[in-house]
ZAMARGU-4260 file (C-alpha; in steps of 0.2 Angstrom, whole numbers, plus 5000, padded with zeros to 4 digits):
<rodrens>
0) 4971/5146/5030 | 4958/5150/5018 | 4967/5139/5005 | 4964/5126/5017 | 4947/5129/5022
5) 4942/5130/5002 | 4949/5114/4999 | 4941/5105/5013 | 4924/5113/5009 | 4926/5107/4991
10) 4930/5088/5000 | 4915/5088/5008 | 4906/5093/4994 | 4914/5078/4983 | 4910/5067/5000
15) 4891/5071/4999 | 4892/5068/4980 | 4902/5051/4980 | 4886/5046/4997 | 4875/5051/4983
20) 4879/5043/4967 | 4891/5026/4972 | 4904/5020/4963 | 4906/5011/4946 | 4913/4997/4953
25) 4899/4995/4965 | 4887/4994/4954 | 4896/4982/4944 | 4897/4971/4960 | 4881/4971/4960
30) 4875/4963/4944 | 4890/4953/4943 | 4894/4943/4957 | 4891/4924/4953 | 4877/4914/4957
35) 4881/4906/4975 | 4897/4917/4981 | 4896/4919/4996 | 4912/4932/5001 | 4919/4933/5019
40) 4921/4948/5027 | 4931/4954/5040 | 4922/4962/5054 | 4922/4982/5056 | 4929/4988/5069
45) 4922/5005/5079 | 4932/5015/5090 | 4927/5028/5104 | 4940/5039/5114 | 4927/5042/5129
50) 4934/5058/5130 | 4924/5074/5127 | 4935/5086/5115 | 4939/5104/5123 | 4931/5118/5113
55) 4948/5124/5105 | 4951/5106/5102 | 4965/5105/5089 | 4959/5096/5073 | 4972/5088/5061
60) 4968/5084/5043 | 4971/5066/5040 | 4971/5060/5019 | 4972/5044/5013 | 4967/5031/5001
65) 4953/5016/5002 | 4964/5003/5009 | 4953/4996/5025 | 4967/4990/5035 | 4973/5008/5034
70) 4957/5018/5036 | 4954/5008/5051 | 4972/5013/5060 | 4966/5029/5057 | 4953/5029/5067
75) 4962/5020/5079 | 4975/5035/5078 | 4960/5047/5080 | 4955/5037/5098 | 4971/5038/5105
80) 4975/5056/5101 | 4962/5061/5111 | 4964/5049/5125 | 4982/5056/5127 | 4978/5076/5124
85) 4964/5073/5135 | 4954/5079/5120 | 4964/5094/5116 | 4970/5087/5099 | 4959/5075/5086
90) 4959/5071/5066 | 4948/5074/5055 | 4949/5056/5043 | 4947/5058/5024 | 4946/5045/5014
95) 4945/5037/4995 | 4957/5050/4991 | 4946/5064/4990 | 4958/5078/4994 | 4968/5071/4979
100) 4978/5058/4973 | 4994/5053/4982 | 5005/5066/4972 | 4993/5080/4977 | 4992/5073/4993
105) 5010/5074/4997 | 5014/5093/4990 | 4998/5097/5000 | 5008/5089/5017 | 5024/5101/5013
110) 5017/5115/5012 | 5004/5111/5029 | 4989/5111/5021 | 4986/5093/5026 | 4994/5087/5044
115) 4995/5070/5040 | 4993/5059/5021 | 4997/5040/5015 | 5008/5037/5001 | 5012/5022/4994
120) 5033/5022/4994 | 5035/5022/4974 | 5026/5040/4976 | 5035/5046/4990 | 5053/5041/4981
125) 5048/5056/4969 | 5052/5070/4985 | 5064/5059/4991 | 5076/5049/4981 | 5084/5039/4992
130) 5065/5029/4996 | 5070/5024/4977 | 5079/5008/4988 | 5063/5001/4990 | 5057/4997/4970
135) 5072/4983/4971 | 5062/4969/4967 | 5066/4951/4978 | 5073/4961/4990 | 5063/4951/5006
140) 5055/4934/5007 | 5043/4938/5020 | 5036/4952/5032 | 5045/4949/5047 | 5061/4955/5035
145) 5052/4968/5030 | 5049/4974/5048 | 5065/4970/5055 | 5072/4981/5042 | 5059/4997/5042
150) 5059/4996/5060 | 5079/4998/5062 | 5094/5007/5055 | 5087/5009/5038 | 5070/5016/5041
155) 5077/5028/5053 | 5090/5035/5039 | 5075/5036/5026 | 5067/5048/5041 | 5082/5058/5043
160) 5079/5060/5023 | 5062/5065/5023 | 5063/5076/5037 | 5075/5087/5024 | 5061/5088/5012
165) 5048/5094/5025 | 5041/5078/5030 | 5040/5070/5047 | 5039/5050/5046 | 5027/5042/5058
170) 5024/5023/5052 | 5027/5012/5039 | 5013/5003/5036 | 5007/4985/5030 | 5000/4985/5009
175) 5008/4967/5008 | 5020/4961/4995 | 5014/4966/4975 | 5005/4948/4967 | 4999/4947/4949
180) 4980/4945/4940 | 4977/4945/4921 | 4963/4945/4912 | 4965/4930/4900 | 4982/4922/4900
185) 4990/4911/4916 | 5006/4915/4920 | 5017/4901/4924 | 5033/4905/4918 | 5043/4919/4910
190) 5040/4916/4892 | 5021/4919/4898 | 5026/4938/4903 | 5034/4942/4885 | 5021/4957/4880
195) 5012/4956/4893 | 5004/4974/4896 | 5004/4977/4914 | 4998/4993/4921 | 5011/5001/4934
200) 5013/5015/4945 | 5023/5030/4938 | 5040/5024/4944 | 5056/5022/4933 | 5062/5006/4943
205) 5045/4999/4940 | 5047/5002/4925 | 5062/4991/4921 | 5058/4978/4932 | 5043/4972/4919
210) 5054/4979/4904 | 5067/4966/4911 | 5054/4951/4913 | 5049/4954/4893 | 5030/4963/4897
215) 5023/4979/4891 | 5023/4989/4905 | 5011/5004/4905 | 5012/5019/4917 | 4993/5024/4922
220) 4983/5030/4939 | 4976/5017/4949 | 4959/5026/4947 | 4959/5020/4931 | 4963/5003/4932
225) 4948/4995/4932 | 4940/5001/4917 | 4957/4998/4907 | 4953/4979/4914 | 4937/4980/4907
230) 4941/4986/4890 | 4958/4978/4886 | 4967/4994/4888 | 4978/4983/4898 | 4980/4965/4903
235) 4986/4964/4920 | 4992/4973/4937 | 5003/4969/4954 | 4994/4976/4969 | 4991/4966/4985
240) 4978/4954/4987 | 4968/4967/4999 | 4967/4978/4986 | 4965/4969/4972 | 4949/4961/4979
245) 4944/4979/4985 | 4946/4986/4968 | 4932/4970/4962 | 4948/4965/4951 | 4941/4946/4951
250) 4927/4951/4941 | 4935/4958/4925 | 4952/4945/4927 | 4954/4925/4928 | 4972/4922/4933
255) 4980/4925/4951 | 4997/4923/4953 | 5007/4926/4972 | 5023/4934/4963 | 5027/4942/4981
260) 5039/4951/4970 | 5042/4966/4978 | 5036/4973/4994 | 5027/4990/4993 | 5023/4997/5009
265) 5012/5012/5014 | 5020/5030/5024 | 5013/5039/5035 | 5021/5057/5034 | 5016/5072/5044
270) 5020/5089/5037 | 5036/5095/5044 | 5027/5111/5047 | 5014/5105/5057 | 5027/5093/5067
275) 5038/5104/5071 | 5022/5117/5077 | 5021/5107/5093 | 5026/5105/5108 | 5041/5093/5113
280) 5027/5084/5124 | 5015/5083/5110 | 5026/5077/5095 | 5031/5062/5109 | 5012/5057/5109
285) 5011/5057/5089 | 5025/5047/5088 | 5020/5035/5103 | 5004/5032/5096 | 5012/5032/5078
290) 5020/5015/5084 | 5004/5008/5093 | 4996/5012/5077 | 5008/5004/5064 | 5006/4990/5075
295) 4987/4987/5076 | 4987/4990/5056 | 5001/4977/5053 | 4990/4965/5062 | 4972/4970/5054
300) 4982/4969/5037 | 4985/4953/5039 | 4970/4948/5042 | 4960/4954/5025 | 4975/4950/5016
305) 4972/4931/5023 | 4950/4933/5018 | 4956/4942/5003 | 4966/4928/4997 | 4950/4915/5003
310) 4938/4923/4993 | 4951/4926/4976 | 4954/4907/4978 | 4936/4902/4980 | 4928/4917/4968
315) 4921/4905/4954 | 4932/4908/4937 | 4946/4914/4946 | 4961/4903/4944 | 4974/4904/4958
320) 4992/4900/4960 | 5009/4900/4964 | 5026/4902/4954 | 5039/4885/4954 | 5055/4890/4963
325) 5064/4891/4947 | 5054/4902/4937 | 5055/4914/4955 | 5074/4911/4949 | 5074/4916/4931
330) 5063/4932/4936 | 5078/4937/4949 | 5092/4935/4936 | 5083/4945/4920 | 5079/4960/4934
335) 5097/4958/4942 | 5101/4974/4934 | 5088/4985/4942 | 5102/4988/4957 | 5112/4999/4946
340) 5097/5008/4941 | 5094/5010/4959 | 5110/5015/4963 | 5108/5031/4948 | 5091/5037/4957
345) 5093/5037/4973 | 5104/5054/4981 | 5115/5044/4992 | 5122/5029/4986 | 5125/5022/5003
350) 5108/5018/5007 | 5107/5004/4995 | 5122/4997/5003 | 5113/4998/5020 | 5097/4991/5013
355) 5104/4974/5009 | 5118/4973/5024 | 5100/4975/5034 | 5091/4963/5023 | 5105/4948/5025
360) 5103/4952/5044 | 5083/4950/5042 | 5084/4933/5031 | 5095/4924/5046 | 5084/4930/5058
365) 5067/4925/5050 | 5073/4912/5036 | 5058/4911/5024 | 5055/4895/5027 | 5051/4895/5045
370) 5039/4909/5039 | 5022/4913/5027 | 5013/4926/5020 | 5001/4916/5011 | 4989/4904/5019
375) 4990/4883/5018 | 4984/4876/5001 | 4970/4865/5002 | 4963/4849/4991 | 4954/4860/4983
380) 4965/4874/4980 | 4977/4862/4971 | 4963/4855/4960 | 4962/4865/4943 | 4951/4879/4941
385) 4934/4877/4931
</rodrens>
């Protein structure tokens, strides 16, 4: 207990010094956005319980990152815990990572020092191998695959594992497919990638995938990515277009590229300790309102993924585009080996086998081309960049 109340009094001391000083980024933003840009936002959202919390109200510690669709399903967590304990139970929401990056965040969960964290799935797969299924690239073509198959038989297995290594899954949720930005060079087909120096997180699968496509690709923290940007340290990263518009990307890069290489989602884990703390009628609220909460996030997702990609496309010196089917092709066949990798890391073979028996039943349900991920291209979309 003491541990716990140290570290959240050192938070709020690093909260009051982050309200104090900004970011570098924002500052940046605001000496560098062009002449004329006019971004579109989407609108922030509020949320009250209308209930008043008991006096022994229980507060759970809640850690993430700075992804807004995933701050604001937080707070819509928050609302509908205490609607449903009659304020008995709440959470305390921190964000921006400032109880630690997504490593720390996670051994902090196992042994219940925080209730609840977000992790993207490539950092999870490092307490439990079997997630390693996941960082096959091309696996799905859209995001109704992807929920069909998180949703069902496979994401229940990959629970049943992290529950053995003192974790309790309450959602999968939407950080869209990876995409590619570089600094100075277009990419337009595979001869484009050769020594390319991509940052990447610290995953082995990773790893090969950009290995296999002929880049250079180089382990660092996100935390750091922008500055390497800036300085050349590195040319390019895959994130989502949320995030890379977040992270003011556009304004130390020129290329966009919608790779939708791989899909990366967030989890949402609950320390096993603290789950397994409650009542029976009190872990069925936190995993109803889990669902309602993936739900609403899915859907907010989407929609500053589709102004994200608006304001990339229409952010003056940004050039934006898609891959030709065939060089999609050429990048599946060089990283066809990436399976057997797969295979080596994760703990129980099996899963990979029920990832893509899962992920064939997904693509005849939702073919990809009665679906998309990316909005229409317009006139002026097609017309080449300045």
């Amino acid at each position: 207990m003491k541990k716990r109340i140290g570290v959240l009094a050192l938070a709020t001391a690093m909260l009051l010094g982050m309200t104090g000083c900004g970011s570098q980024n924002e500052e940046t933003a605001e000496t560098t956005t062009p002449a004329g840009f006019v971004e579109k936002k989407v609108e922030p959202v509020t949320f009250e319980s209308g209930v008043e919390l008991q006096e022994d109200c229980r507060h759970l510690i809640y850690a993430l990152g700075n992804a807004p669709a995933t701050i604001d399903a937080a707070k819509f967590f928050k609302m509908r815990l205490e609607q449903e304990t009659n304020g008995a139970m709440t959470v305390d929401i921190y964000t921006d990572n400032v109880l630690g990056g997504e490593r720390e965040l996670l051994e902090s969960c196992q042994f219940g020092d925080y209730d609840i964290v977000l992790a993207t799935n490539a950092t999870v797969a490092a307490f439990c191998n079997d997630i390693y299924c996941l960082d096959i690239p091309w696996i799905f073509e859209n995001k109704q695959q992807v929920y069909e198959v998180l949703d069902g038989e496979l994401g229940d297995y990959l629970g049943d594992q992290l529950k053995e290594v003192g974790f309790q899954l309450l959602q999968w949720q939407e950080n869209s497919f990876r995409t590619l930005s570089t600094t100075d060079k277009p990419i337009e087909s595979m001869d484009d990638l050769k020594g390319l120096k991509i940052r990447i997180m610290e995953n082995e699968l990773q790893l090969a995938q950009w290995k296999a496509y002929g880049a250079n690709p180089t382990p660092m923290a996100f935390t750091e990515l922008f500055t390497a940007l800036q300085q050349g340290t590195v040319d390019g990263q895959d994130n989502g277009a949320e995030l890379t518009w977040q992270s003011k990307f556009q304004e130390v890069q020129k290329y966009y590229v919608y790779t939708k290489h791989i899909y990366s989602p967030y989890v949402i884990l609950m320390s096993g300790e603290t789950f397994n703390g409650l009542t029976p009628e009190e872990q069925d609220i936190i995993m109803k309102i889990s669902d309602e909460a993936v739900a609403y996030e899915r859907e907010r997702c989407s929609e500053y993924e589709a102004v994200a990609l608006e304001n990339i496309k229409n952010y003056p010196g940004m050039n934006y585009a898609e891959l030709s089917p065939e060089v999609v092709e050429e990048m599946k066949a060089a990283c066809a080996g990436i399976k057997d990798l797969a295979y080596e890391k994760v703990e129980h073979p099996e899963v990979i086998d029920l990832l893509y028996s899962e992920a064939e039943k997904a693509k005849e349900k939702y073919p990809a081309e009665q679906t998309t991920d990316a909005p229409a291209q317009t006139e002026a979309d097609a017309a080449p960049a300045a």
